[in-house]
N, C-alpha and C positions, 0 to 999 in steps of 0.2 A: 245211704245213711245207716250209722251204724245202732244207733238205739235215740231215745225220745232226749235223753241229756246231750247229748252231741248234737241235737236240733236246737234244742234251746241254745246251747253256746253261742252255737253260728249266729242263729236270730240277733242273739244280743252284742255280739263284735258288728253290728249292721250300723252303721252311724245314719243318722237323723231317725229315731223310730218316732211312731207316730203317738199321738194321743189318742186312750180310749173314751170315745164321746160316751157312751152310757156304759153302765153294768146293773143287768136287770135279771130277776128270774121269774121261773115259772113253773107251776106244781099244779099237777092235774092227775083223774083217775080214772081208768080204764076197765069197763068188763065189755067183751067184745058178744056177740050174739051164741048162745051155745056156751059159753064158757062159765067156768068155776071159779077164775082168779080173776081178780080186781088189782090189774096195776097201776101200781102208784110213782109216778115219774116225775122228780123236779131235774130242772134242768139251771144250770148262770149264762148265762147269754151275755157276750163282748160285742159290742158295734166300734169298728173304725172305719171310716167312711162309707164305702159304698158296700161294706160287708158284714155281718152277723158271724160268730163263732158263739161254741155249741160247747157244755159238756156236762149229762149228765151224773150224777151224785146221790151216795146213799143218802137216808136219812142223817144228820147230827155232822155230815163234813164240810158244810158251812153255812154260816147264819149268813141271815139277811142285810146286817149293819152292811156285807160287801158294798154293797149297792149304793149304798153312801159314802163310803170310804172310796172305793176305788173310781168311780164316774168321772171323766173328766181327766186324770192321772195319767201321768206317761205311761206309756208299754212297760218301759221295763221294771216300773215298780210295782204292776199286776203280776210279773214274771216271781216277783217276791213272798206271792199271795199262797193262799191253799191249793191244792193240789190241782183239786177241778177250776180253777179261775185261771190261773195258770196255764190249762190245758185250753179252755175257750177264748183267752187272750191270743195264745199263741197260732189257734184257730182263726180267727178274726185276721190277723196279720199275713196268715198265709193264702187266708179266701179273698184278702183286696189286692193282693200284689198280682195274684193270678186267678182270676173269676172261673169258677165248673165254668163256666155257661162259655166262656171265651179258651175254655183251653181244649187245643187239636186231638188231646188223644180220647177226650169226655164223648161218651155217647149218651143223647139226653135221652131219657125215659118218660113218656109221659105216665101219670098216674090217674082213674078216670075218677068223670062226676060220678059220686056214690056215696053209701053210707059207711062209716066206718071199717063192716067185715070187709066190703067189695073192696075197698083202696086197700085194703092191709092185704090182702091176695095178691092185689093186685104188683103191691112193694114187692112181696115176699118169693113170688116168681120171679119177678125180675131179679133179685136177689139169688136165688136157685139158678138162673139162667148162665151167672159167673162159676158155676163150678166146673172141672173137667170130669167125665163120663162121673154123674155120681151111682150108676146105676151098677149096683150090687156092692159097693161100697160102704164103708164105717165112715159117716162124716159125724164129728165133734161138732155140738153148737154149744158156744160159749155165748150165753146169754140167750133165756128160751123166750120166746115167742110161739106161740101155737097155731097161728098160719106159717109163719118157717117150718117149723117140726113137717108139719101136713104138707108145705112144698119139694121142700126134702124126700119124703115119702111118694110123693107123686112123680120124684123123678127116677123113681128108686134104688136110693140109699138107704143106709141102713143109719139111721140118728139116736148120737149120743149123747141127751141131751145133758149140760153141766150150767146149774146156775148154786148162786150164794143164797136164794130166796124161796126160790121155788121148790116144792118137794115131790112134786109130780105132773105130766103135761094132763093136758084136757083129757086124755084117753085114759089115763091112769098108772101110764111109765114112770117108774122110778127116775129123778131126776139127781145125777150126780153132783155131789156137791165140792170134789177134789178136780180141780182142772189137770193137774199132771195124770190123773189117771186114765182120761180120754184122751188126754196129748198123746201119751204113750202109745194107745191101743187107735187111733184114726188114720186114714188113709187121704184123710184132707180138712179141714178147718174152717169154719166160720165162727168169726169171733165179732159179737159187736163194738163200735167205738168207743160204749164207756170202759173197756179197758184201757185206753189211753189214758183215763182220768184214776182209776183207781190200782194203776201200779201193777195190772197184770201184764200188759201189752208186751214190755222185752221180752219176758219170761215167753210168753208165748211164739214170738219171732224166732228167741232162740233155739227152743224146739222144735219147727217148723225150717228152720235152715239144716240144724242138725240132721234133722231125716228127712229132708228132703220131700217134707209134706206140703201140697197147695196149701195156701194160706187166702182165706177169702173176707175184708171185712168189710158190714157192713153197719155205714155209722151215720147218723144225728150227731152224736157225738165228736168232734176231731176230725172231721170229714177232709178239707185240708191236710191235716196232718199226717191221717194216713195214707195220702196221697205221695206223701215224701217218699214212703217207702216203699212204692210201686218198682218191681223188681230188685230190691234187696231185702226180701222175706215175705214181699205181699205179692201175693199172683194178681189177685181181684180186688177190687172197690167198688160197692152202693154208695156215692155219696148223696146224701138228701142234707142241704142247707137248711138252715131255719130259712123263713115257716113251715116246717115240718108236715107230713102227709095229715097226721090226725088234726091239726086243726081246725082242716078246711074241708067242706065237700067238693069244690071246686078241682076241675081241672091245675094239677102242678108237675115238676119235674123232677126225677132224683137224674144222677148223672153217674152212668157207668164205667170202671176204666179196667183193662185188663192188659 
């Protein structure tokens, strides 16, 4: 697959597309044990049939009315929608045609009973566990997290960290706020799935093909989606479907592919 518009085409030359039974969201906020920042994650969540699609979104790129607009509406007029509805639609559509849980090359990951730190370590290893040798390497994380940074560091690489938000990790690293300039300067990639929603994702493929960088993502977001590109720009996949690791103490799965 060549980039995220050439997926959508496809999708939509697919005759009978389904209808999306709900479109719901969800806004929640996070300070983890130890930590300084408070994040603040909404997410639009697609359900067509036996699947949930995922994407989260800054503040102010899309109001709620979705949720009543679009509920119930064919696929392809969600395909018409805002950027991230569009991205969890098309999520939704690719997580029922072909379930993690049912596809050959998925390794499922369990995540354990615990409190918050413990399951996000727990993610975030298993996340680390997709890279190749990260040890004495420059790996780019595109979208920070502070048990990544830390699993990163424990397998040691050397983390570049680059968000839009953030202006430094738990430790006190500068956090980079130009993605092309850790593109440039990494020896391998991990990008989360909301760049599928917010219009980085080519950019970063393209990069990552040009030089011949591992590409690793891992997403809540597009999880599906970026499955597609599993060997044409993406080495590795975390996929974790909604219900997502944070809402539950309970025992769940993310689902590995490389």
């Amino acid at each position: 697959m060549r980039d995220l518009d050439t997926l959508f085409r496809a999708v939509l030359d697919t005759p009978d597309l389904p209808i999306a039974t709900s479109v719901f969201w969800v806004q929640h906020g996070t300070r983890l044990a130890g930590g300084d920042v408070t994040y603040l994650n909404r997410y639009v969540l697609v359900r067509i049939g036996r699947a949930f699609g995922a994407c989260a979104f800054e503040e102010g790129a899309l109001d709620p009315d979705v949720c009543a607009a679009y509920s119930g509406r064919p696929l392809a007029e969600l395909f018409e929608g805002p950027a991230p509805l569009r991205l969890a639609a098309l999520d939704a559509y690719l997580a029922q045609k072909e379930p993690h849980s049912q596809d050959p090359r998925a390794e499922a990951v369990p995540l354990p009973f615990g409190t918050p730190e413990e399951r996000a370590v727990a993610r975030d290893r298993a996340v680390t566990g997709l890279l190749p040798d990260p040890e004495g390497r420059r790996i780019a994380l595109i979208g920070v997290v502070n048990p990544l940074v830390a699993a990163i560091r424990e397998r040691g690489g050397e983390c570049l960290p680059c968000d839009l938000n953030l202006r430094h990790t738990q430790w006190g690293d500068p956090v980079e706020p130009d993605m092309e300039k850790v593109l440039s300067e990494a020896d391998a990639v991990v990008a989360t799935g909301m760049t599928l929603g917010n219009g980085t994702f080519d950019r970063i493929l393209e990069s990552c093909r040009e030089r011949g960088t591992p590409l690793v993502i891992y997403a809540q977001s597009g999880a599906a989606v970026a499955r597609r590109f599993l060997g044409s720009g993406v080495t590795a996949l975390s996929a974790e479907p909604f219900p997502f690791s944070q809402f539950s103490a309970e025992p769940t799965l993310l689902y590995r592919y490389r």
